[in-house]
N, C-alpha and C positions, 0 to 999 in steps of 0.2 A: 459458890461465889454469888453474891448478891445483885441481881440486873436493874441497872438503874431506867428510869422512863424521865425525858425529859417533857417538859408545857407540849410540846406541838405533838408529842406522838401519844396512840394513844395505846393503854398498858391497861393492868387492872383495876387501876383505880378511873372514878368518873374522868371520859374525856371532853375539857371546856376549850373548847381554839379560840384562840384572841380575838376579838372582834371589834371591841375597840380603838377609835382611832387616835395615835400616839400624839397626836399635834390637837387635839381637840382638847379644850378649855374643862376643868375641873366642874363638874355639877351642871355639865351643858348635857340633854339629853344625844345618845351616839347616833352620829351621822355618817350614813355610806361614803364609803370612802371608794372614791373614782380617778380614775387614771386618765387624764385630758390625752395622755400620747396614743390611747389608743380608742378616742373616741373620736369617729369621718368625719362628726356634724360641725368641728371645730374648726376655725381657721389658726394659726398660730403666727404672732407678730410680737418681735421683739420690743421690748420696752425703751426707747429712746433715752437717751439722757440720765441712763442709770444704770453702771456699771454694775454688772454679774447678777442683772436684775430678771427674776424668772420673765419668761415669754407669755404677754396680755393675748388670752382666749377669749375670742371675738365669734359671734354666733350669728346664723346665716339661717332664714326664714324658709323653711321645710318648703319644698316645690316652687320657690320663686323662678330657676330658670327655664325649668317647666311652662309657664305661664307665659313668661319672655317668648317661648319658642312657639306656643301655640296659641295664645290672644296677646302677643304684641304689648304688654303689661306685667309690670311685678305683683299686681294685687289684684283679685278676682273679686269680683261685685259683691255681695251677700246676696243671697235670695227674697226680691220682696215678696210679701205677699199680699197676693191680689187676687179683688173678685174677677180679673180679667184675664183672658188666655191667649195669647198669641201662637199661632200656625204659620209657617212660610211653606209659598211654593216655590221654589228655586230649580233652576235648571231646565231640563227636559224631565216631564212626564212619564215615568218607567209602568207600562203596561204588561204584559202576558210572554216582555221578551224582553230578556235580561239583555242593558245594554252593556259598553266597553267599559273600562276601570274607568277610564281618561272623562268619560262624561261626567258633569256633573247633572244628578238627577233626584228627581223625588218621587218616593217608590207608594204608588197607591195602599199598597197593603200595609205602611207603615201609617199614613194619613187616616186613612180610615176609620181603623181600632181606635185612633187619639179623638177623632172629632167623637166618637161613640160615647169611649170614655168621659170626653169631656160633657156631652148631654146628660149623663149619668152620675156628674160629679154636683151636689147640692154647693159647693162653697163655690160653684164659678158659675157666675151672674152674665157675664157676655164672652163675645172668639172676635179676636182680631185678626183678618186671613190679608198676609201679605203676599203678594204675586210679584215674581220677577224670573217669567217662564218662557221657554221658548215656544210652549207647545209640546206634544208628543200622543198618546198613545187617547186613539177619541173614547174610547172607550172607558177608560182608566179615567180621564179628564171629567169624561158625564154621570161617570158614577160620584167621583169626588164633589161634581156641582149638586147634586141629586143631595148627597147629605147634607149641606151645607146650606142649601135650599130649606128641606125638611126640615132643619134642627126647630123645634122650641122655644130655645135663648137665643137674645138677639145677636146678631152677626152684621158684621163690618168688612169690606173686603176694601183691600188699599192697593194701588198697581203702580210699583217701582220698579223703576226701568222699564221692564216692557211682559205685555199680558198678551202675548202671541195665539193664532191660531187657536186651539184648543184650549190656552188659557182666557178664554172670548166668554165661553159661559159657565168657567169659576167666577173670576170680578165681578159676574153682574146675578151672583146665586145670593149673594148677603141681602139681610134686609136694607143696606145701604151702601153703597157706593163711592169710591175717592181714588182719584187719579191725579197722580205728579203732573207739574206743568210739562215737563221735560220728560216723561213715560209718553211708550206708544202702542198700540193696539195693531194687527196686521190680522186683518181679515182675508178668507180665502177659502176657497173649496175643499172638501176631504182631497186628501190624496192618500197615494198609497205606496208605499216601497218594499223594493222584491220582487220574485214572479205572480205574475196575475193571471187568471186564466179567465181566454177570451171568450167569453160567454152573454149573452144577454141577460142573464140572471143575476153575472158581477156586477153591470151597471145599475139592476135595480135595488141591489144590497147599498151599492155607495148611495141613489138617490135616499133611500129611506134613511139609512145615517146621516145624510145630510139634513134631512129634514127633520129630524129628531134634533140635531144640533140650534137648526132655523128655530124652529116651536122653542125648547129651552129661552134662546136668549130674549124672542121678543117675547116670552111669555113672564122673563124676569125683570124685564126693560123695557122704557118708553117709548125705543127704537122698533118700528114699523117693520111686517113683512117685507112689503115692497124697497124698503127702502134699504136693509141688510141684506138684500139679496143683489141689487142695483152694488155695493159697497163690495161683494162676495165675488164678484163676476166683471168689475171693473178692466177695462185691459189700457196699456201705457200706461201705468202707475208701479208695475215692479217689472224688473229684468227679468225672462224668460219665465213669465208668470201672471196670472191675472188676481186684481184682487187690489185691495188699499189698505194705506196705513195710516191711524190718525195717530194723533198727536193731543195729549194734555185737552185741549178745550175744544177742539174737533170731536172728541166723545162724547163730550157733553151736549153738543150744539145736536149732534148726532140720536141724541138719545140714549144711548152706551150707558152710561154712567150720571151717577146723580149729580155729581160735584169734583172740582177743583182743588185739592190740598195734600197734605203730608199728614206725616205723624201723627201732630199735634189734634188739627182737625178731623181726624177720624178716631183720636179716644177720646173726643168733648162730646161727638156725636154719638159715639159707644156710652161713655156713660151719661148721656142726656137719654136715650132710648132705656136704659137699665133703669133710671129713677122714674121715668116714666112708666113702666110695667108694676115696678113696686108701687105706683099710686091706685094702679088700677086694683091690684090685688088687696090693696087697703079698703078700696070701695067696696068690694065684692068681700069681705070679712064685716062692714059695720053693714 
């Protein structure tokens, strides 16, 4: 008895499976044929106003509520690009001792490598270093000033909200300086938390770190030995602590800092300093 083979199966003759799509228009080249019920990215809403009329597939922009949920917007910036690089210091200063979940902080070892990077990077012409720190780890703090000091390209450092303690000689390591009217500064002696031990030796270790801190600021600042130390040692100006805090134009009157402003006036200043360096380097080529 003779075995019949129908189109879809395949037998000994060539097997071709349909592939064409039965609704598709005569001499239109073949278009995949997709199945809307079983594709997430759809929403499905019925067609109004039109009896037994299939369901209008409505399309929903990949990761929007993503965006919602973690920058508070449906639509992410593009990346511009610039010869300019901004760095934030936020939080507490993470040193040599991993702090809690709960803090927020900024890990020297991650700073670091970036400020390196970016000296090493020929397309970025200045560093915009924003500060809004509580302070933390002196160490960790004067290594990051130390770089940031040192770099090559010029450097801008801006203090929003507040440039605490050890954030005292980050803001004043850039080649220029800018603090919020409404930023504050809180100067004050190292301290230390933990067990200490009580030795004459422990206090001559904090004097020389302290004075390693003193030399950094007035050596990057207008502000006077005498007179960061008078500011450092202050007492009735903080609850159970000695020490002061300015404020906005107090740091400047102070010596601290160069200037007064935000944002704006510290990337005019950034890039007035960058086109400045490139005139020089135009001289030094004719």
């Amino acid at each position: 008895m003779r075995q019949r083979y129908t189109n879809d199966q395949p037998g000994p003759v060539p097997f071709t499976p349909i592939t064409t799509n039965p609704m598709q228009p005569p001499g239109v080249p073949n278009m995949p044929q997709t199945n809307p019920e079983t594709n997430p990215q759809t929403i499905r809403q019925p067609n109004p106003g039109v009896p037994g009329a299939p369901k209008r597939v409505m399309g929903q922009a990949k990761g929007t509520l993503e965006n919602i949920k973690e920058l508070g917007t449906p639509t992410v910036p593009e990346n511009i690009k610039s010869n300019i690089h901004c760095v934030t210091i936020v939080g507490q200063i993470e040193g040599h001792i991993v702090l809690p979940n709960q803090n927020k902080t900024t890990k020297y070892e991650h700073v670091i490598p970036q400020l390196v990077a970016i000296e090493q990077d020929d397309n970025i012409e200045g560093v915009l270093l924003i500060l809004n720190t509580v302070g933390g780890d002196v160490e960790a703090g004067l290594a990051i000033a130390e770089v940031v000091a040192t770099m090559t390209k010029p450097t801008v450092t801006l203090v929003l909200g507040g440039g605490h303690s050890i954030g005292v000689p980050i803001a004043v390591s850039g080649a220029y300086s800018f603090i919020a009217p409404t930023a504050s500064m809180t100067i004050h002696p190292i301290r230390l938390n933990g067990l200490v031990i009580g030795v004459p030796q422990t206090y001559d270790y904090l004097d020389k770190m302290q004075d390693r801190v003193i030399r950094f600021v007035t050596d990057h600042s207008k502000v006077t030995d005498e007179k960061f130390r008078q500011l450092m040692f202050k007492t009735g100006e903080l609850a159970r602590d000695i020490g002061t805090v300015v404020i906005g134009k107090d740091a400047v009157d102070f010596g601290l800092i160069d200037e007064v402003g935000g944002i704006g006036q510290a990337l005019c200043k950034l890039k007035e300093i960058i086109e400045s360096r490139r005139n020089k380097e135009r001289c030094k080529i004719q």
